[in-house]
C-alpha positions in Angstrom: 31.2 98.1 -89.5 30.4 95.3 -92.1 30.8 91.9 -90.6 31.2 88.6 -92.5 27.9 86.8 -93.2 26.7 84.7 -92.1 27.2 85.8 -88.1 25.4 85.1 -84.5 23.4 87.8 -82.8 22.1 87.2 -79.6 19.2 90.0 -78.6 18.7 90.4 -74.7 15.2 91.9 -74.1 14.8 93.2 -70.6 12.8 95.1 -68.0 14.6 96.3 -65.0 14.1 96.3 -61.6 13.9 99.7 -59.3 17.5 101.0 -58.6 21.2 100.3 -59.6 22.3 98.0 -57.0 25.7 97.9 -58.6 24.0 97.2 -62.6 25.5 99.3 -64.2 29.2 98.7 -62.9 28.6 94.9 -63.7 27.2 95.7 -67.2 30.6 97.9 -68.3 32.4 94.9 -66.7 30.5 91.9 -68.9 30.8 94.1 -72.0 34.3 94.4 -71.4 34.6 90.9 -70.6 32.7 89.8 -73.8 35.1 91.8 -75.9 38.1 89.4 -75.1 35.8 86.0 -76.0 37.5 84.1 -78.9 34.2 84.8 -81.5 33.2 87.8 -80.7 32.2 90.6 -83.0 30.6 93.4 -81.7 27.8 95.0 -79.0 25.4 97.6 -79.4 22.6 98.7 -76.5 20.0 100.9 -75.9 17.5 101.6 -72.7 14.4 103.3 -72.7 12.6 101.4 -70.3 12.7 98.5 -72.8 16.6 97.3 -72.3 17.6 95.8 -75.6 21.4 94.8 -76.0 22.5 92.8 -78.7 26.2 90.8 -79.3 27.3 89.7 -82.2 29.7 86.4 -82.6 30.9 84.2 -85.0 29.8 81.5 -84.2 26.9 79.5 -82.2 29.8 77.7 -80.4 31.5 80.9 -79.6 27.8 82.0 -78.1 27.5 78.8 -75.9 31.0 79.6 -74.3 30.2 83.1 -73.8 27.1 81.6 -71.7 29.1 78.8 -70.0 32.0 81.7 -69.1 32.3 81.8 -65.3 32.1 85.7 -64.7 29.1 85.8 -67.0 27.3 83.0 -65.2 27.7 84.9 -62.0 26.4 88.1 -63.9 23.2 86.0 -65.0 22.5 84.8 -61.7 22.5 88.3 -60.1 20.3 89.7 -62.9 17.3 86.8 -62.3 17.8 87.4 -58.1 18.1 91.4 -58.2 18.2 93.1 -61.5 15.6 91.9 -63.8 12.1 91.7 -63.8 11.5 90.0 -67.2 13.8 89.5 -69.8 14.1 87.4 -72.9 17.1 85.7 -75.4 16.7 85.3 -78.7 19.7 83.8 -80.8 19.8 84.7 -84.2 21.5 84.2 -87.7 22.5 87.0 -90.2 22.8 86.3 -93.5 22.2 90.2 -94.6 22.4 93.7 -93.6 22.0 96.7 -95.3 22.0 100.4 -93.6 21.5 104.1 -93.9 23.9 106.7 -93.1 23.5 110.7 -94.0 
């Protein structure tokens, strides 16, 4: 999907702690929540150990409210109590993307 530059991505680095503990129901839920922000673009993830997931928006002020929303607030205070063990935000802008596809 080509998005209109330039656009926000905000990469979550992560480790995760030992077990579920109700993760993964509350991951499906934020994603899903994320998807009905007003500036939001897209989400891709991946875990191999290493969790990186990454959400695309149109805006930096569209990023703060997705951080200030209520639900997701929640959802970041359960990660630092129970579900992380380090993690790390970077905010990004895109001004180009190219890609491969066979």
């Amino acid at each position: 999907m080509e998005l209109k530059k330039p656009y926000y991505a905000v990469i979550f680095t992560n480790l995760r702690t030992s077990g579920d503990d109700g993760y993964a129901k509350m991951a499906e839920e934020m994603e899903e929540l994320a998807r009905k922000q007003p500036g939001f673009l897209d989400f891709e993830s991946a875990r191999d150990g290493l969790g990186i997931s990454i959400s695309y928006w149109e805006s930096l002020e569209a990023i703060a409210n997705w951080k200030a929303q209520i639900d997701h607030k929640e959802a970041q205070k359960k990660g630092i109590q129970k579900w992380y063990s380090w993690y790390k935000v970077r905010v990004c802008r895109v001004e180009r993307e190219y890609e491969f596809n066979k």
